[in-house]
C-alpha positions in Angstrom: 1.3 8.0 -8.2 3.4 5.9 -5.9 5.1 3.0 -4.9 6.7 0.6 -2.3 6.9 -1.3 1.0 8.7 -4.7 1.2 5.1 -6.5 1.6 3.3 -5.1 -1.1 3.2 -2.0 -3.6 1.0 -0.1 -5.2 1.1 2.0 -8.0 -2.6 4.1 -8.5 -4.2 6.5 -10.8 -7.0 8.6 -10.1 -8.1 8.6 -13.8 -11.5 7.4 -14.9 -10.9 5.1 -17.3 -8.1 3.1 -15.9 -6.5 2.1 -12.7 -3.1 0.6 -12.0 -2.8 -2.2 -9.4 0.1 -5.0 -8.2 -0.5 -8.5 -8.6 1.0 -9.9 -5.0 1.9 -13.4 -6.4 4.3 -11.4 -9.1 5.3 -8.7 -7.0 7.7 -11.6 -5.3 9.8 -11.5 -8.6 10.0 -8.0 -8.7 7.2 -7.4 -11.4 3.9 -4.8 -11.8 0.5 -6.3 -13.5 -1.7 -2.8 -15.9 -5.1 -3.4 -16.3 -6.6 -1.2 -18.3 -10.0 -1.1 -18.7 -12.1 1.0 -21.6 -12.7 0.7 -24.8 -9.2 -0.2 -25.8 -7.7 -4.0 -25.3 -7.1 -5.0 -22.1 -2.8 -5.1 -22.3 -0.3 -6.1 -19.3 3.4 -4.3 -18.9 6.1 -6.1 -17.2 8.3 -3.9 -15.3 11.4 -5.8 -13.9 12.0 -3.7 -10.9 15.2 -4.2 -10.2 16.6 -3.7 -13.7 14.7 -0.2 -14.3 14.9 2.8 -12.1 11.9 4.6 -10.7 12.3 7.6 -12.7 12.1 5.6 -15.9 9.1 3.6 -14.3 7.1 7.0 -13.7 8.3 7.9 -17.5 6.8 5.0 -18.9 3.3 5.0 -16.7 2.8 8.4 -17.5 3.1 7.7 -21.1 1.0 4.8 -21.0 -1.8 6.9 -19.4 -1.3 9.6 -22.4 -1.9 7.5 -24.3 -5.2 5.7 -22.9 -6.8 9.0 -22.8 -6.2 10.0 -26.5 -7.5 6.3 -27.2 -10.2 6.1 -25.2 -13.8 7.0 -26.9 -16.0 4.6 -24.4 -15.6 5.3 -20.4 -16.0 2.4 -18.2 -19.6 2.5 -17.2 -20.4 0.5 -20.6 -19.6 -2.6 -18.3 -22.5 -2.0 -15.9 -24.5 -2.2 -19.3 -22.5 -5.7 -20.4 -22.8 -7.3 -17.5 -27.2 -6.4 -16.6 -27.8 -6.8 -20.7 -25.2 -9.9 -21.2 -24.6 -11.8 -17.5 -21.0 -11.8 -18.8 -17.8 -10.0 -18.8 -15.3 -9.7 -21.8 -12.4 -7.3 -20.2 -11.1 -10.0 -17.4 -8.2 -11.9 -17.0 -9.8 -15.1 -16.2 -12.4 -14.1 -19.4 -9.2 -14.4 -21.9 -7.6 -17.7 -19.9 -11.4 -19.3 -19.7 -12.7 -18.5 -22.6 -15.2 -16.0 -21.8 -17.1 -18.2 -19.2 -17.0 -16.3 -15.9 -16.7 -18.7 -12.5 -16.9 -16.6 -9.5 -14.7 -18.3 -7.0 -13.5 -17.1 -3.7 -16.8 -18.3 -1.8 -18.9 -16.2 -3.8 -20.8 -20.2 -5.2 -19.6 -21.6 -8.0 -22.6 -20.4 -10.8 -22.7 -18.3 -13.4 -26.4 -17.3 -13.4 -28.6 -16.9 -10.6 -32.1 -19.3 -10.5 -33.9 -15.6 -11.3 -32.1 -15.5 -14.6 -29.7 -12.2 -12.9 -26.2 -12.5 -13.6 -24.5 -12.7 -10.1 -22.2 -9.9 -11.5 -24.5 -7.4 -11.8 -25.9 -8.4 -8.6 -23.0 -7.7 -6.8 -22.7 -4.2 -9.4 -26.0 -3.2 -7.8 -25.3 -3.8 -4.4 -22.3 -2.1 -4.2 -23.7 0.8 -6.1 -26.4 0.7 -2.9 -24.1 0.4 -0.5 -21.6 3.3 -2.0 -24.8 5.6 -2.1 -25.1 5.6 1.6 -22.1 6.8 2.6 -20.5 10.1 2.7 -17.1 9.2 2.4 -15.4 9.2 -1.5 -12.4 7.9 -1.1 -13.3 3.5 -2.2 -10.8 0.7 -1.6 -11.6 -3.1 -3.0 -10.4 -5.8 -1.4 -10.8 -8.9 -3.7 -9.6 -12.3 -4.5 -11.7 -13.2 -7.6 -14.7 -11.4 -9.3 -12.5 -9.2 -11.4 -16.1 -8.4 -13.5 -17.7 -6.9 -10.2 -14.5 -4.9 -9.2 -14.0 -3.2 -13.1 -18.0 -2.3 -13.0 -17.6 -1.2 -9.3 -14.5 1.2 -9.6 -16.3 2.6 -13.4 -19.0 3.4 -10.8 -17.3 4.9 -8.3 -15.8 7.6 -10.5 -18.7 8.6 -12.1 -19.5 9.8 -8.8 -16.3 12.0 -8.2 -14.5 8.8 -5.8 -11.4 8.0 -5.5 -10.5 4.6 -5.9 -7.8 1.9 -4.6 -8.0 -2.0 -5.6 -6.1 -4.9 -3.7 -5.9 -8.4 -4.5 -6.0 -11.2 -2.3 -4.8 -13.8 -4.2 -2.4 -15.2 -1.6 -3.9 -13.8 1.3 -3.5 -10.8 3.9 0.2 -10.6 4.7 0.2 -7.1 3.5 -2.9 -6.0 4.8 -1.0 -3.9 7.7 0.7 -2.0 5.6 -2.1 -0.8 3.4 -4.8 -0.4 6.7 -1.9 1.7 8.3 -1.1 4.1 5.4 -5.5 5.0 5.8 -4.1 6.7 9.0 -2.2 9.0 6.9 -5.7 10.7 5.2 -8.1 12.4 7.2 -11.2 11.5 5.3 -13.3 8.6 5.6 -12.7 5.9 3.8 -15.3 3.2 2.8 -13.5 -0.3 2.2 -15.7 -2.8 0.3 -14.3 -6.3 1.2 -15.3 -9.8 -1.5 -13.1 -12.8 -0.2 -13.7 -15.9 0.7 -14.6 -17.0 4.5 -10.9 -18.0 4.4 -9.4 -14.4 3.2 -12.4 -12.5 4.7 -11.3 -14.1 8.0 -7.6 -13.8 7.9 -8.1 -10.1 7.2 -10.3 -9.4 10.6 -7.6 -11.5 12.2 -5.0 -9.3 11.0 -6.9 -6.3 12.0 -7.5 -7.2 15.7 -4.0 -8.8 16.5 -1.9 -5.7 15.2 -4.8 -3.5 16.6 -5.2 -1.6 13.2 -8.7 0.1 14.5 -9.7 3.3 12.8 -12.8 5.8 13.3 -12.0 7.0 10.1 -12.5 3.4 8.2 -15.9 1.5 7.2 -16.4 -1.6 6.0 -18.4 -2.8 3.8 -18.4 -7.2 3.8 -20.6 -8.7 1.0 -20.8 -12.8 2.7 -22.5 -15.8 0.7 -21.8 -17.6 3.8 -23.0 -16.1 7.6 -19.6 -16.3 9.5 -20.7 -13.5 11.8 -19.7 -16.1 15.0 -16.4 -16.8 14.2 -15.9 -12.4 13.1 -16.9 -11.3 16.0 -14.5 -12.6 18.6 -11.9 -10.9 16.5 -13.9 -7.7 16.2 -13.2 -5.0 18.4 -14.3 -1.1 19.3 -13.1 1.0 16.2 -14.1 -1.6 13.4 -17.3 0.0 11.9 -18.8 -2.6 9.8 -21.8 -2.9 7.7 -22.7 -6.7 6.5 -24.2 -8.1 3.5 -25.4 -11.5 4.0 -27.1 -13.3 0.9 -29.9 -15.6 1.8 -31.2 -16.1 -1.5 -30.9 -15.1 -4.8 -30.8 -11.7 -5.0 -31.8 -10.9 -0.9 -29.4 -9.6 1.6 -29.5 -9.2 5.0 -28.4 -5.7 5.9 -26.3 -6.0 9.5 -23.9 -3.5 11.3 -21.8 -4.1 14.4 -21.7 -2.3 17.5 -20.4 -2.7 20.9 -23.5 -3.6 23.3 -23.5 -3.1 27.2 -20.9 -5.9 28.2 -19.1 -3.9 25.6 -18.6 -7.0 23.2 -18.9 -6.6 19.4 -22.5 -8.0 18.2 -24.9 -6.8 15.1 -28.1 -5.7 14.8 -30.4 -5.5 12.1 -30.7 -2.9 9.3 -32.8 -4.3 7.0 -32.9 -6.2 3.2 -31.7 -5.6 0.4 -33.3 -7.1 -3.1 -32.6 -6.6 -6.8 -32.8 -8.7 -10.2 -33.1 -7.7 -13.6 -36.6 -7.3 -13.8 -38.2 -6.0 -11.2 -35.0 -3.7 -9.8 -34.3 -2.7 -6.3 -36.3 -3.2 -3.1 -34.7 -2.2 -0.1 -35.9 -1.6 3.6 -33.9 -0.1 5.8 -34.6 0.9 9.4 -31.4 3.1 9.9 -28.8 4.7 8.0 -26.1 2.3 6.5 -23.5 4.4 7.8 -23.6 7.3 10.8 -21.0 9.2 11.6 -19.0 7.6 14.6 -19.6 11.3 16.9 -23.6 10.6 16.3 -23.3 7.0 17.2 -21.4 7.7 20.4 -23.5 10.0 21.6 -24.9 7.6 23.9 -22.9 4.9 25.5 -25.9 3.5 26.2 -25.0 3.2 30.1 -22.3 0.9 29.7 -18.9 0.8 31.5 -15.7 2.1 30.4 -12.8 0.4 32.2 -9.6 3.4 32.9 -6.8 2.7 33.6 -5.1 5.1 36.8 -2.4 5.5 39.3 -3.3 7.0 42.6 -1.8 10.5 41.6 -3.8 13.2 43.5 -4.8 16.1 42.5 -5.5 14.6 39.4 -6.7 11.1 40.8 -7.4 10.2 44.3 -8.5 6.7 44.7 -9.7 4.4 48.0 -9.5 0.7 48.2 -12.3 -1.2 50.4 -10.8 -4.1 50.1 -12.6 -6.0 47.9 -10.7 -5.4 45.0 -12.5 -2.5 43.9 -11.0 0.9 43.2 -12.9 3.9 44.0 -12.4 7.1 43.0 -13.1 10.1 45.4 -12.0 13.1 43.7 -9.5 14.6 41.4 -9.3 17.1 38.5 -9.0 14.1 36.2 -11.8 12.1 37.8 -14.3 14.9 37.8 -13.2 16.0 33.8 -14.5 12.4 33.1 -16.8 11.9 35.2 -18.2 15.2 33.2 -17.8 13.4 29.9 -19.5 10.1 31.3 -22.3 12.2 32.6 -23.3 14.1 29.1 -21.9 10.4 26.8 -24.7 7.9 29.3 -21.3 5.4 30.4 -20.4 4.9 33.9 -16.8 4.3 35.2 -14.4 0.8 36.6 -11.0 2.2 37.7 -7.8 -0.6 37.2 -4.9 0.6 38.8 -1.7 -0.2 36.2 0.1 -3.0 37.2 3.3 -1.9 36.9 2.4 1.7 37.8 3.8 3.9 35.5 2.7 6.8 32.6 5.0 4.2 30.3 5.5 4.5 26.7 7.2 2.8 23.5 10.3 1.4 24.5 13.3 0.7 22.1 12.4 -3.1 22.0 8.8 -2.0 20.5 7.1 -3.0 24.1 4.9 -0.5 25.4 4.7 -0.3 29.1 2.4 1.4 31.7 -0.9 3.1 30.8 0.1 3.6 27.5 0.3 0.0 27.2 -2.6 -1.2 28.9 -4.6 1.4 26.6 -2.5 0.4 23.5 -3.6 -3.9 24.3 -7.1 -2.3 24.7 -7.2 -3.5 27.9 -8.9 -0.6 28.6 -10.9 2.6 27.2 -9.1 5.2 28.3 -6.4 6.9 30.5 -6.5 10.2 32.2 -3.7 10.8 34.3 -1.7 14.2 34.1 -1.3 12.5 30.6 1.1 14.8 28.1 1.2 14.2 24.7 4.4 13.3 23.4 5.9 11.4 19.6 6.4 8.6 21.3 3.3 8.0 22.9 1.6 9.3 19.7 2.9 5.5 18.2 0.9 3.3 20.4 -2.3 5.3 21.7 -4.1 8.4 20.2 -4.7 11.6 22.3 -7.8 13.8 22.5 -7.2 17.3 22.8 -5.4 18.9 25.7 -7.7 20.2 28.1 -5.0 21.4 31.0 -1.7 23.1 30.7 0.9 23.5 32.8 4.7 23.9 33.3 7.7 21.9 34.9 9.0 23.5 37.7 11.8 22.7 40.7 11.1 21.9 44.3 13.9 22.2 46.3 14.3 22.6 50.0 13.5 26.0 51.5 16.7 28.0 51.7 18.5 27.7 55.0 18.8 31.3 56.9 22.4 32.7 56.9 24.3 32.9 59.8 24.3 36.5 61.2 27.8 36.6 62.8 28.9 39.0 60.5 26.2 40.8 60.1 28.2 44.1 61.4 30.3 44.0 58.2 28.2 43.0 55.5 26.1 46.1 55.7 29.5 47.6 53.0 31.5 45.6 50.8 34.7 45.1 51.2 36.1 48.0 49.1 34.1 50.5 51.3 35.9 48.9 54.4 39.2 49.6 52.9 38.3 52.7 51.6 37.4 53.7 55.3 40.5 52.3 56.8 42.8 54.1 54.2 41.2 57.4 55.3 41.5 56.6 58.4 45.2 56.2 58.4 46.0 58.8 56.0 44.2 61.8 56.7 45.0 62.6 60.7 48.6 63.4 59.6 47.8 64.9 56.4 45.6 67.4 58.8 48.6 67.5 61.3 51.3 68.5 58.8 48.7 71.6 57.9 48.2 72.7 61.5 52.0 72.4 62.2 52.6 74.5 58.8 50.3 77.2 59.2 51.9 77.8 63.2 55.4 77.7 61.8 54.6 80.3 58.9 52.6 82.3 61.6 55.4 82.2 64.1 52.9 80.6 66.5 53.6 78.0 68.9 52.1 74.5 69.0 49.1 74.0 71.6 48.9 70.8 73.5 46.0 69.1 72.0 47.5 70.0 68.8 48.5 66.0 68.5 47.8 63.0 66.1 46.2 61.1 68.7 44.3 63.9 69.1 43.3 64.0 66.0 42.9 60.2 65.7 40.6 60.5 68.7 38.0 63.1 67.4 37.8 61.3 63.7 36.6 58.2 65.3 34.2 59.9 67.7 33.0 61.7 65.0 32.2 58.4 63.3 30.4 57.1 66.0 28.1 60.2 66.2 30.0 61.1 69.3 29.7 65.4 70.3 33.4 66.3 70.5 34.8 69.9 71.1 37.0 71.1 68.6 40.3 72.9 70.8 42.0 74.0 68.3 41.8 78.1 67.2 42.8 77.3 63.7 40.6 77.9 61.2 41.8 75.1 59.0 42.1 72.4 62.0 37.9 73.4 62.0 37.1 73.6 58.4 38.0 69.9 58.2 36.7 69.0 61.3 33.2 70.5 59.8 33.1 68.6 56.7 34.5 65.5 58.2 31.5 65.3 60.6 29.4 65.5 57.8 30.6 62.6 55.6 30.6 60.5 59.6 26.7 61.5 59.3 26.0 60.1 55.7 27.8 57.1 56.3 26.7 56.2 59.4 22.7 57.0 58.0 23.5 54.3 55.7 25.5 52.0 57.3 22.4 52.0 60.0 19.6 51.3 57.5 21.6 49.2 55.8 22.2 47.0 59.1 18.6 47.4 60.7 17.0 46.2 57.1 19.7 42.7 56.8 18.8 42.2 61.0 14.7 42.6 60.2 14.6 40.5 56.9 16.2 37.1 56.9 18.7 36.3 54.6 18.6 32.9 53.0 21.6 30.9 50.9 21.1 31.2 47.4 17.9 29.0 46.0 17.8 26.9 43.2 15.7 28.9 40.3 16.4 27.6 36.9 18.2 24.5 35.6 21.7 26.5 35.5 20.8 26.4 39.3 20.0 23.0 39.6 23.1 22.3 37.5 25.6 24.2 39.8 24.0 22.6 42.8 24.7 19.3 41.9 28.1 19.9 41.0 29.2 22.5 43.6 26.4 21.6 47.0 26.0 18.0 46.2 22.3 18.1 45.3 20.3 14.9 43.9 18.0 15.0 40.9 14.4 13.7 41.3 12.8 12.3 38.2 9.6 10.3 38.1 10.6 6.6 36.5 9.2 6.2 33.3 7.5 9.9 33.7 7.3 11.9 30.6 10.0 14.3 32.4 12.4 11.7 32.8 12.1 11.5 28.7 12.9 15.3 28.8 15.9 15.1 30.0 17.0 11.6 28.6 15.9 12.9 24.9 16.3 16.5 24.6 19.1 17.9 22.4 19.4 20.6 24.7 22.5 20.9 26.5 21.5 22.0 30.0 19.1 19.1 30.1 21.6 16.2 28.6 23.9 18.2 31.9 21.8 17.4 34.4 20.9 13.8 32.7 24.4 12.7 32.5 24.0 13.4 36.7 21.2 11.8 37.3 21.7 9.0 39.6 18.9 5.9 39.3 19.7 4.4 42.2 19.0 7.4 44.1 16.9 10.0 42.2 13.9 7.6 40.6 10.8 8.1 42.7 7.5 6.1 41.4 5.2 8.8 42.7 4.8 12.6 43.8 4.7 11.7 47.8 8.1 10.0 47.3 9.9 12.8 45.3 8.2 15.7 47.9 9.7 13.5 50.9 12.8 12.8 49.2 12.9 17.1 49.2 12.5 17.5 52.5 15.0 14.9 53.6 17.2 17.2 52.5 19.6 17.5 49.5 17.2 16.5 46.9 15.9 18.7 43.9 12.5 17.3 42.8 11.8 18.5 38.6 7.9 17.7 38.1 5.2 19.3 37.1 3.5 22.7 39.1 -0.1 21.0 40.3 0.8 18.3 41.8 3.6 19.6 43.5 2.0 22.8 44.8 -0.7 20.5 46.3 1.6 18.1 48.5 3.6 21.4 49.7 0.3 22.7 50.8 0.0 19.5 52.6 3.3 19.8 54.1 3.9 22.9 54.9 4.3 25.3 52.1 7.2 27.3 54.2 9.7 24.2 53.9 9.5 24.0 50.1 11.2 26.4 47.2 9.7 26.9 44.2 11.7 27.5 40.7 10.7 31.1 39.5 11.9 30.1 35.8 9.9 27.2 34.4 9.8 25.0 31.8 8.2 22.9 29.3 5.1 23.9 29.0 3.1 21.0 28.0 -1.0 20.3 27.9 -2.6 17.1 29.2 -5.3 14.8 27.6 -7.0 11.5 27.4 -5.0 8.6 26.1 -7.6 6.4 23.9 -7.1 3.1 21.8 -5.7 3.9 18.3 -8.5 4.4 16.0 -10.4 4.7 18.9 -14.4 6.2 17.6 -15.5 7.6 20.7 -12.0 9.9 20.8 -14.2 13.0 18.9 -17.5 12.7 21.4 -14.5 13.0 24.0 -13.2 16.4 22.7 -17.0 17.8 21.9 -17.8 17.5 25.5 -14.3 18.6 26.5 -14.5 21.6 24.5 -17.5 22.6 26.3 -16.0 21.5 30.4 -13.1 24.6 29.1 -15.5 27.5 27.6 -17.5 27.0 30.7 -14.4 27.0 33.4 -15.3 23.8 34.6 -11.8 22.5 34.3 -10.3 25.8 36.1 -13.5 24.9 38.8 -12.0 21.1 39.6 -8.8 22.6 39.8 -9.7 25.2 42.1 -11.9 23.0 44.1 -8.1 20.2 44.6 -6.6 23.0 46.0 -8.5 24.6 48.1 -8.7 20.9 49.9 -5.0 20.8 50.4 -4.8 24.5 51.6 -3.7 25.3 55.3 -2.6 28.2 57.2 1.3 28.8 56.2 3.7 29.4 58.6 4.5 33.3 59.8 8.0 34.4 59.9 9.5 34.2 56.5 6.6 36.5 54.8 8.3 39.8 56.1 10.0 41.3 58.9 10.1 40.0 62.2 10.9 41.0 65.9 14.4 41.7 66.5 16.1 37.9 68.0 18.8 36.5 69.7 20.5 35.8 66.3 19.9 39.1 64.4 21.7 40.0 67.7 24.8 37.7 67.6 26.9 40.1 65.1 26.7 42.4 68.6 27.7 40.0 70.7 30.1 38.5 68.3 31.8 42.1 68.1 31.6 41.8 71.9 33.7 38.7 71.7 36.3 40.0 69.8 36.4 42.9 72.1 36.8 40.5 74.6 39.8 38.3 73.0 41.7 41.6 71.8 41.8 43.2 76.2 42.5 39.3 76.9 45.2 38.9 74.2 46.5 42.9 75.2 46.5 42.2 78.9 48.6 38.8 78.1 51.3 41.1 75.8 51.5 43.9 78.7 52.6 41.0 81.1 55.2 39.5 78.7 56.2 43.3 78.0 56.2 43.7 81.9 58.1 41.1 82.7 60.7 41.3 80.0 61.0 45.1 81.4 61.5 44.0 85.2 64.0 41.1 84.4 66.0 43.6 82.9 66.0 45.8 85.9 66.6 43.0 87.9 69.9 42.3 86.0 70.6 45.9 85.8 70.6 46.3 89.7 72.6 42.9 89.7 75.7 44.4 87.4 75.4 47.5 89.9 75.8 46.1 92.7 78.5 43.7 92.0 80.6 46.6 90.9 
């Protein structure tokens, strides 16, 4: 059981020999109308709602319903007996405030027998029973304003055939209608909604339906009319409104009608056949199709008409030309070619809008829903199928068909920039090798030195010429430059080092030389932007610029995620600079330099074939994967014949096929050069001529030191010869 929404409530029971239903006009001061209906007297219970909690109220149903089922010896379906054997009713409202005479108001003519001597009750008993036995569905709802007889005998019915049912009464109208039409969505069954109101009531509830677009494959309709007001229903009737019509013509004969949408997809009827019954001679029916079909057999076959989609010119997915005369023709695309699949096996052709305001759009905060979402959600048009993904928001205004494409976000930035070379000559080590090299350097000669000069002194020998630190300073460095040097010296130490000096000179001059041929062959590029850590750091640190699609489902990423790293890179984000309204904009915006493009992989890889694949980077890490579908009307019925036919485009590889096929069109030799090594240049080269240089600058910067040295020395000669001579 349950209860509640500001409009209306409801409090149901599934039980057989009762149900539980709100009287609108007394639901205003807070109170709950029981009828029971059995063998035991019909008795209402007040329940001031604001004075008793809904514990208590659950407490006191349950007990109430305890107690009908130990009373009860009689099930309802005695009534269907009353009312064929009597032409009366004695368990109604209006029975106990009329006494006992029946008037069926509400439209439904103002007479208690019909001329055939049939009760108009169990007229309506009959047809409902005829009606509810042609449908698979079991879960009932009754929307009445009088004709309380018909309703009891109708729901007593229903559950001797294992159906669940819900009653409403329209005694002041349909304000509440939404509420209850929106809470079908929630059930997954099909649910058969009998409707006996006046013109009036009847009316205002189609009204309500197509003005807060409350469509639903999953609901039919049954409306029983003693008045034909099919012209003034169907301008409010729409695709998703499955309706079967009963429309007396005489006493005891109904037309049998059900709506469709015809090629100039409008909703008309078309014959279904008569319906007759009376007491004496029973039913007669003819019937020259089901009264109810399943919505995936009766749109299987458009019937060649034309479905209007709404698109953006958005290749791979869509690419569209324009001759001029207001057309919009599509050429090719993965999207075009999925539905032009689905057109092909479903008999409907295909009129392209482009969106006004050319966006993906969505529910905003204000409840306005912009771009295709809205256009599709105003049924302004069938469907979209854009590089659509499927998100809660969306989910409010449109419904989706399955995904049928899935991909990831990814970032296009520039192509790394090449490093400059210049220092090539000591990048091949890290700086703690260098120092390591320089301290041996400086340390070792007279370590080897103060050896040699030890073992002549202990030998009584004396010291040999080229027995110097320069010397020694000399043949280290030669050695490092895989330079043949004599050794001079005798000593067997002075050699022994000498030996496994040369040897470490070998190593790490091996390495230093593969190490500095592999860095000149391979270019070396500044550090790319691979994750959103990488994005992140680039905007803060190299001045980078976000690239978001406005109103793109990636914008909504960012702007909605509770995930740091995204709500980072958000709080960034510059409108004025970053929003592009289409892929071509945020590719150009790239390679303009100092932009960061976050879209999704397709579309992007595509436009950087188109480009030049060389001058874009491409994230490794992605993210968000996410799968695309077709955005339909809510309660759109052709949504299911969508995904059967969908379903079969994937297990055949037609969708990896059209995707193929997009880009394979955009494909073009890439540019050779940054694929591997290349030929030895002027700048792997300018680390050599840089060293060069500095040669240069150091014999320039010497030569001007000896001068200053020079000419210190000779002025003071000159003023040494001066003193001399005037003594």
């Amino acid at each position: 059981m349950s209860s509640n929404t500001n409009h209306f409530s409801l409090i149901r029971c599934h039980h057989r020999c009762c149900y539980i239903a709100l009287d609108k006009q007394r639901l205003s001061e807070f109170n709950a109308t029981f009828f029971f209906h059995g063998s035991i007297p019909k008795r209402e219970i007040w329940l001031a709602m604001d004075n008793i909690s809904k514990k208590s109220v659950q407490l006191l149903i349950l007990g109430l319903l305890l107690q009908t089922v130990i009373s009860s010896n009689v099930t309802a379906a005695q009534n269907v007996t009353n009312l064929n054997s009597q032409g009366s009713s004695n368990i109604t409202r209006d029975t106990e405030l009329k006494g006992g005479n029946i008037t069926l108001q509400a439209g439904f003519k103002d007479r208690r027998l019909a001329p055939n001597g049939t009760s108009v009750e169990a007229e309506l008993v009959n047809l409902i029973e005829f009606l509810f036995n042609g449908t698979t569905g079991r879960n009932v709802y009754f929307f009445y304003d009088s004709a309380d007889a018909v309703i009891s005998a109708s729901i007593a019915m229903c559950y001797r055939r294992g159906a669940e049912v819900t009653v409403f009464r329209c005694l002041d109208g349909v304000d509440y209608v939404d509420k209850i039409i929106m809470s079908f969505n929630k059930l997954e069954s099909i649910r058969n909604v009998f409707v006996l109101c006046s013109p009036k009531v009847t009316k205002s509830l189609f009204n309500k339906i197509y003005k807060l677009f409350l469509e639903s494959a999953l609901t039919h309709w049954f409306v029983i009319l003693y008045e034909d007001i099919l012209k003034e229903l169907l301008p409010i009737m729409r695709e998703g409104t499955q309706v079967t019509f009963s429309i007396n013509r005489e006493p005891g004969l109904y037309d049998l009608r059900e709506s469709y949408i015809n090629i100039k997809n409008k909703a008309a009827t078309r014959e279904l056949g008569w319906w007759f019954w009376n007491a004496t001679i029973g039913t007669k029916k003819l019937l020259m199709r089901p009264l109810y079909r399943p919505v995936l057999e009766v749109y299987k076959d458009f019937g060649g008409r034309e479905l209007i989609v709404t698109v953006i010119d958005n290749w791979p997915f869509w690419h569209l030309t324009y001759p001029g005369d207001g057309r919009v023709i599509p050429t090719s695309g993965l999207d075009y070619n999925v539905l032009k699949t689905i057109g092909d096996h479903l008999n409907f052709t295909l009129r392209m809008e482009i969106t006004p305001d050319g966006k993906w759009g969505g529910v905003m905060a204000d409840g306005n829903v912009t771009g295709m979402v809205g256009v599709v959600h105003r049924h302004e048009a069938h469907a979209a199928i854009n590089e659509f993904t499927i998100t809660e928001q969306r989910e409010r205004a449109v419904d989706f068909t399955k995904p049928y494409y899935y991909e990831c976000t990814t970032l296009i930035s520039p192509a790394p920039t090449k490093q400059i070379r210049m220092f090539a000559v000591l990048m091949s080590f890290t700086p703690k090798v260098w120092t390591a090299f320089l301290i041996l350097m400086i340390i070792i000669p007279p370590l080897v030195m103060l050896l040699v000069r030890l073992r002549r002194k202990l030998f009584g020998e004396i010291n040999r010429p080229w027995e110097r630190l320069a010397t020694v300073y000399f043949m280290m460095f030669g050695h490092l430059m895989i330079q043949a040097t004599r050794i001079p010296s005798d000593i067997l130490v002075y050699r022994l080092f000498f030996v496994f000096w040369f040897l470490f000179c070998f190593l790490v001059t091996a390495l230093y030389s593969e190490v500095m041929i592999s860095m000149l062959a391979v270019p070396a590029f500044e550090k790319p932007i691979d994750s959103l850590y990488d994005l992140l750091e680039a905007i803060e640190k190299r001045h980078f610029i976000t690239c978001l699609g406005c109103g793109s489902n990636n914008e909504f990423i960012y702007s909605n995620t509770d995930q740091k790293i995204y709500r980072d890179i958000y709080a960034r984000f510059d409108h004025s600079k970053g929003c592009v309204k289409n892929w071509d904009d945020g590719m150009d915006k790239v390679l303009s330099g100092g932009y960061v493009f976050s879209n999704n992989r397709l579309g992007a890889e595509v436009r950087a074939n188109l480009r030049g694949r060389s001058k874009f980077h491409f994230a490794e890490h992605e993210f968000y994967a996410h799968g695309y579908s077709i955005a339909c009307p809510n309660g759109s019925p052709y949504k299911t014949a969508f995904e059967e036919v969908l379903i079969r485009e994937l297990s055949h590889g037609l969708v990896q096929k059209f995707t193929k096929d997009e880009l394979d069109k955009a494909r073009k030799p890439e540019d050779v050069g940054d694929n591997g090594p290349e030929p030895i240049n002027i700048q792997h080269l300018q680390a050599a001529f840089f060293l060069v240089a500095i040669g240069n600058a150091c014999a320039l910067l010497l030569l001007v030191v000896e001068k200053l040295a020079h000419w210190k020395k000779s002025r003071s000669t000159k003023r040494s010869t001066g003193n001399s001579d005037k003594r």
